[in-house]
C-alpha angles and dihedrals in degrees: 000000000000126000109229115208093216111116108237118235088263090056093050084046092056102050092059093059099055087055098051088034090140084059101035100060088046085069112077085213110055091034087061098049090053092049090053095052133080106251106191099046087047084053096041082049087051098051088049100065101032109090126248105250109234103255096054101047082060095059094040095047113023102127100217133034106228090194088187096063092045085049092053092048098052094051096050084046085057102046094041094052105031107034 
């Protein structure tokens, strides 16, 4: 059986009320539905399918630490911002 990466219609769903979340638990029917479902495993679900952006996957999954390089960034971040 394949997983499939796709968010189902309830997960789309989902997200929008969390969104709107002011609105939506204003609604006894939506409140209701949220309360029956297991939040943690339909955000773990979530997280799943939704990509890594670029720039986090690097700092997640780089393999080495090259401390020199991160030094040398943050001190041209520096100058460059605060000079």
């Amino acid at each position: 059986m394949s997983k499939s990466n796709t968010l189902t219609d309830f997960e789309k769903q989902w997200i929008e009320w969390f969104r709107s979340y002011h609105q939506t638990v204003q609604d006894p029917l939506k409140k209701r539905k949220i309360q029956e479902v297991n939040k943690e495993k339909t955000w773990i679900q979530i997280y799943t399918k939704l990509p890594i952006e670029p720039h986090v996957e690097s700092l997640l999954f780089r393999s080495t630490v090259d401390e020199y390089s991160i030094v040398s960034e943050m001190e041209q971040y520096i100058e460059s911002h605060f000079s």
